[in-house]
N, C-alpha and C positions, 0 to 999 in steps of 0.2 A: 859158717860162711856159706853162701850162697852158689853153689857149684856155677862156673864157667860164668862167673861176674864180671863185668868189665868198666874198669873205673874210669876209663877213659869216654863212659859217656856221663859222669860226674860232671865231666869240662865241657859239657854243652852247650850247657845254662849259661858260664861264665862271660868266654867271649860272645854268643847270643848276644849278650845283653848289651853289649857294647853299642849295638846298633838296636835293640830293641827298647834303649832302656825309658822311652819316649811313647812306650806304643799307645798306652793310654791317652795320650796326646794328638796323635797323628799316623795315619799308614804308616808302616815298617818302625823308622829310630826316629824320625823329626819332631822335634818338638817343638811347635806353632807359636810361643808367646816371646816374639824376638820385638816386638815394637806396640808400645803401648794406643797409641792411635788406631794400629793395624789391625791389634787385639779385637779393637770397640768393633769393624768392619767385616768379622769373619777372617781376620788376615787375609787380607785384600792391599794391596799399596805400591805394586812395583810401578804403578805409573805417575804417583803421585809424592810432591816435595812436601812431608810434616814436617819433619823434623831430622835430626842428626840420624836415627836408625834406616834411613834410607842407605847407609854403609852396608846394613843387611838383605836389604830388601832387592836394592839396586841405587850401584854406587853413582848411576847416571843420573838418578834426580837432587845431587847432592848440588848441581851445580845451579838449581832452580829455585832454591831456600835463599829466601827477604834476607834473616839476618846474618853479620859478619862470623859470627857466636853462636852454635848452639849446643848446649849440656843437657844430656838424659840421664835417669837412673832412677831404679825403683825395683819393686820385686815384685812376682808373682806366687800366690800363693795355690796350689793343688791340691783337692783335698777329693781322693779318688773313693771308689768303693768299685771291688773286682768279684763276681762271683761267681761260684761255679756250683754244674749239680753233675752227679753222674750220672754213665750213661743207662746203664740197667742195671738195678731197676728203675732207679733214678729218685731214692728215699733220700739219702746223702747229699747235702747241700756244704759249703764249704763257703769263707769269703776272707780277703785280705786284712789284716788289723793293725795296718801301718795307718797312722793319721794324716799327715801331711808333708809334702813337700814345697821348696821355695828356689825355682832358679831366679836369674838376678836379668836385670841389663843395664848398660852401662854404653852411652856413645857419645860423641864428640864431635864436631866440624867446626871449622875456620876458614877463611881466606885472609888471603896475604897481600896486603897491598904493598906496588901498585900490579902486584901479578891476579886481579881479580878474577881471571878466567880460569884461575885454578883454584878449586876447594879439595882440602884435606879432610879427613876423618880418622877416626880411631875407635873399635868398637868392641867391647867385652859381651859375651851372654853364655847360654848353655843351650847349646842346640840340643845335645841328646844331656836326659840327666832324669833320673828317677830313683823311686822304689818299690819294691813291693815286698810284704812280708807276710808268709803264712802262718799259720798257727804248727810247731813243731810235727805234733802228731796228727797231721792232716794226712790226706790220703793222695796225694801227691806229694808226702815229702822227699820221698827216693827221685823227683825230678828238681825239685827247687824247696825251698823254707822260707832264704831270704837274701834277698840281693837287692845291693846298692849302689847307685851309678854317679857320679859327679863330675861332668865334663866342662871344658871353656876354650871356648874361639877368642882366638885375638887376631882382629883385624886391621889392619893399618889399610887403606881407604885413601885416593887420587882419581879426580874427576877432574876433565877438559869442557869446556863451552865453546863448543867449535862454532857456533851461532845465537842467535835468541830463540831458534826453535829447536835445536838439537846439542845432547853434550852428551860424553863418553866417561864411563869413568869404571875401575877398577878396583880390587881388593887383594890382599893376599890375607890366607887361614892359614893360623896354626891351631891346632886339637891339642888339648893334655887333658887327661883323665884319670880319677882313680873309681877302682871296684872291688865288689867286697861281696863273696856268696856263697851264702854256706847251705848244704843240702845234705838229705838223709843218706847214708849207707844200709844195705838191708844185711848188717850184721851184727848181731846183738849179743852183750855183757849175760854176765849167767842172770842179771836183775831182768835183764828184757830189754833195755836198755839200746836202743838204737844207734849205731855209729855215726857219725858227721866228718861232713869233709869241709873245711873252709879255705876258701882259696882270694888270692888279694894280686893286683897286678894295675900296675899304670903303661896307661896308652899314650901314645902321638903322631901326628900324621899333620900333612901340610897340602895345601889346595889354594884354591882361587876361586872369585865369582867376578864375573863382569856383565856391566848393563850400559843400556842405549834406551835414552828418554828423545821423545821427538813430539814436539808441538806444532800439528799440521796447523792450524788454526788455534786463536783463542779460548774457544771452547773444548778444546778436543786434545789429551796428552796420551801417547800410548808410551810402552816398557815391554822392555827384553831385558831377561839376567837370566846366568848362564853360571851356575854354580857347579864347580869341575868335578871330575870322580876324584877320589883320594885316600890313597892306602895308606890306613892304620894299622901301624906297628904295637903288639905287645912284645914288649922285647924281654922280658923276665918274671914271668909271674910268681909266685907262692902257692905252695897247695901243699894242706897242714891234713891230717886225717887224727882224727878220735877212736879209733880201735881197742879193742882186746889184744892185749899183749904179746897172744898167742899168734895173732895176723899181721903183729907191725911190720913182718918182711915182704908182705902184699901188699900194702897201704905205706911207703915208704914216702915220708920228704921230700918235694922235688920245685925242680921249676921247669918251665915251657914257655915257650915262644909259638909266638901266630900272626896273622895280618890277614887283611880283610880290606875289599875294591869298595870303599863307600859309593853308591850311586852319584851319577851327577843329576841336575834338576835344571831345568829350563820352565822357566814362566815368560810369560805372556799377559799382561794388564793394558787394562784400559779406563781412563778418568773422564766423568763430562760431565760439564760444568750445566746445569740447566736454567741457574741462575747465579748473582753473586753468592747467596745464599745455600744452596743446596748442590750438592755432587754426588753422583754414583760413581762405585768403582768396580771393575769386573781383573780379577785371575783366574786366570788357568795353569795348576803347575802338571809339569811330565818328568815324573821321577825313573830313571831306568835302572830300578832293580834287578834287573837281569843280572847286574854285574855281583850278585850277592848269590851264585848259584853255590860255595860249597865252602866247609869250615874247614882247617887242617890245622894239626896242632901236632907241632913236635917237642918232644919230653927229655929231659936232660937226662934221666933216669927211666928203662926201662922194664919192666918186670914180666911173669905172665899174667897178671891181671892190670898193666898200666903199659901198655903200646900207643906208638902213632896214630894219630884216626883223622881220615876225613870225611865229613859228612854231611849229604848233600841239602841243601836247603830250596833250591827251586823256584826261588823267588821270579815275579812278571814285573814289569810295566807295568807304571798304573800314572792315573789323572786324579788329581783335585780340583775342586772347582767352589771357588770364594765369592760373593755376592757382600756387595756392603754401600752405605752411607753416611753422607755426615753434611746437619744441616745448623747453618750459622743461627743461632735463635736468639742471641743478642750478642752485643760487643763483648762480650767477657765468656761466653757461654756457648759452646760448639758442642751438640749431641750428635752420636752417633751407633748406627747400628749394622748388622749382618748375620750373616748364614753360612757355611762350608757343608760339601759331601766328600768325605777326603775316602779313596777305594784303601783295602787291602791288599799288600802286592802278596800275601803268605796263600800259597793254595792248599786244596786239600790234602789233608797226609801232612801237614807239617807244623799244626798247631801243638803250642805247649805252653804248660802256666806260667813259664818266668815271660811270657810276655803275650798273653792272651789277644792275638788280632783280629779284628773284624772292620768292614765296613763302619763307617762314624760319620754321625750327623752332630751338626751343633748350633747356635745361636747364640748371638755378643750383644751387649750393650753396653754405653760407657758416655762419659761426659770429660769434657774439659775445659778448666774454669782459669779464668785466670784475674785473682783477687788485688795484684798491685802488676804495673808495667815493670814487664821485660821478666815477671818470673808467673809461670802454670800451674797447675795439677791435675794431674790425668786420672779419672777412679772408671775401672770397667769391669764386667766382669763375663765370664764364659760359661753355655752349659753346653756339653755334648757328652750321647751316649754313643755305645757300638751297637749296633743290628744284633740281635742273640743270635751266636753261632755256633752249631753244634759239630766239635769234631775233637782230631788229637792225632798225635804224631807217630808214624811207623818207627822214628826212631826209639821214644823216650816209651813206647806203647802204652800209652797213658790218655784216656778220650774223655768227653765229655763235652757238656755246653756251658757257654761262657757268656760273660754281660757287663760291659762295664759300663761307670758311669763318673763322671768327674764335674767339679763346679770349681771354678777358678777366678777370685776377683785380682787385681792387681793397683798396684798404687805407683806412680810412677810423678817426678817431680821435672819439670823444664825452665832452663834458667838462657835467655839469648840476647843477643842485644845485635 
């Protein structure tokens, strides 16, 4: 055994990921593929009325959608590749050997006649939801191996039309998640044989977003949404250890509890119309990561190798910023396309491989076709890499330069009337 070990930074990775498990996707935990339209535009759209995931985007342009009816659902597919090299001498190259992930979406809107000025929604997706998987005996495995994230918002969604140019509308979040991460111990069998700790726990926590669409004119629609902070609960996790039999009283069965201030997000969008034909859309979101400055985990079971730990993560403020289009090029046939710069809110000193962050650049394209009246299908797809960034965390002391790269098409089906 490794004198003056402390397994308590085994659980760093775990809840990390809770809020990282996205990073490939977006600055800190967000993961950007909540609206297939949005997708094609850079996700771009809180000022604009697609479709039913406007419950995501902002529940005020709910009240702005033609028909009485509109059903979404489809999935997206990620298919990442994460790599890393170390720092000196920098021979040793490493990279992820997970193939693919699929979160979903799923929304709904209606109105209720004769209360027209009220539209409903209802919205499923996976805001945070990933994975990543390293190769056993990689040389970061004492920080992570392999962990997996699987989260879902359920959103019930109420919009007002206070006017023909302005309407209000709201959401409430519920979070449930499950997670799964198992990481190396540096204590080894008389084979050589490395220890593992796997640990499993589910999440939940509850929040709100609300938005304000307003149509100064016909050409011109702007958006505000307002997505709350919201502390998620791990209320019982599991944590299993692989040991030599001689150390089981060090590595002992346990559970823990933790919780964690999810940031809140404010966007700001804008939609213009420059013909019937043709719209651009500009956001700008501002995620206040600050509220993600430290981890604390308390253990059911205490030992001297498995104490309380909090530890600080340090997290800023940061901005995105989404550019997009979409031009009508025939009656059946709406292309569309975009750009994002989404920042890293993780500063120096606190990067680590279960969730490699950096600056991320990307580009969307996509179409939407619609083959018979009253039903679509939406095909896009996404590229975005991260900026190569070279560093690594005082906590897990573990450095090196990182790069990822992800391609994401998605297939999504619309049925309205």
């Amino acid at each position: 055994m490794v004198p003056g070990i402390k397994v308590g930074k085994i659980f760093f990775a775990l809840f990390s990921f809770v809020v990282l498990g996205g990073s490939a996707l977006a600055g800190g935990f967000q993961i950007n593929l909540q609206g297939s339209k949005q997708n094609m535009m850079g996700h771009a759209g809180s000022a604009l009325s697609l479709d039913a995931s406007s419950v995501f985007f902002n529940p005020g342009a709910l009240a702005f959608l033609k028909d009485s009816f509109c059903f979404n659902a489809g999935v997206n597919l990620i298919f990442p590749r994460v790599g890393y090299q170390e720092s000196n001498p920098g021979f040793y190259t490493a990279g992820n050997i997970n193939k693919y992930s699929n979160p979903i979406v799923f929304y709904s809107s209606f109105k209720i006649k004769p209360f027209t000025k009220w539209t409903f929604g209802f919205g499923v997706n996976n805001p945070f939801g990933s994975s990543l998987v390293w190769e056993d005996n990689w040389a970061g495995q004492f920080v992570i191996r392999e962990i997996s994230l699987k989260t879902f918002c359920f959103q019930p969604a109420a919009t007002f039309k206070l006017s023909e140019k302005i309407a209000l509308g709201g959401a409430f979040n519920y979070y449930s998640g499950e997670l799964i991460l198992r990481k190396g111990i540096p204590v080894s069998d008389s084979t050589g044989k490395f220890g593992e700790a796997r640990l499993d726990g589910k999440a939940n926590g509850f929040g709100f977003n609300a938005g304000l669409v307003y149509k100064p004119f016909e050409k011109l629609t702007l958006g505000i949404d307002y997505r709350s902070q919201s502390t998620v609960k791990l209320k019982k996790g599991n944590a299993e250890f692989s040991v030599p039999s001689a150390l089981a009283d060090s590595f002992p069965k346990t559970s823990f509890t933790s919780q964690l201030a999810l940031p809140q997000v404010t966007t700001l969008g804008l939609a213009f119309s420059f013909s019937e034909k043709f719209t651009l859309v500009i956001d700008v979101n501002y995620t206040g990561w600050k509220s993600y400055d430290t981890l604390k985990f308390d253990y059911a079971f205490n030992s001297e190798s498995l104490k309380d730990t909090k530890i600080t993560k340090n997290y800023k403020n940061v901005f995105a910023y989404r550019l997009g289009g979409q031009y009508k090029l025939a009656e059946p046939i709406v292309i569309r396309a975009g750009g994002f710069f989404d920042m890293s809110p993780v500063q120096d000193g606190f990067l680590t491989p279960d969730g490699p962050d950096a600056n991320r650049v990307g580009v969307t394209l996509g179409m939407s076709f619609q083959p018979v009246k009253k039903f679509s299908i939406d095909f896009s797809c996404m590229y975005l890499e991260t900026i190569k960034r070279m560093g690594g965390s005082y906590e897990a002391g573990f450095w090196g330069t990182y790069k990822t790269i992800a391609v994401i098409p998605s297939l999504v089906f619309q049925y309205s009337f």
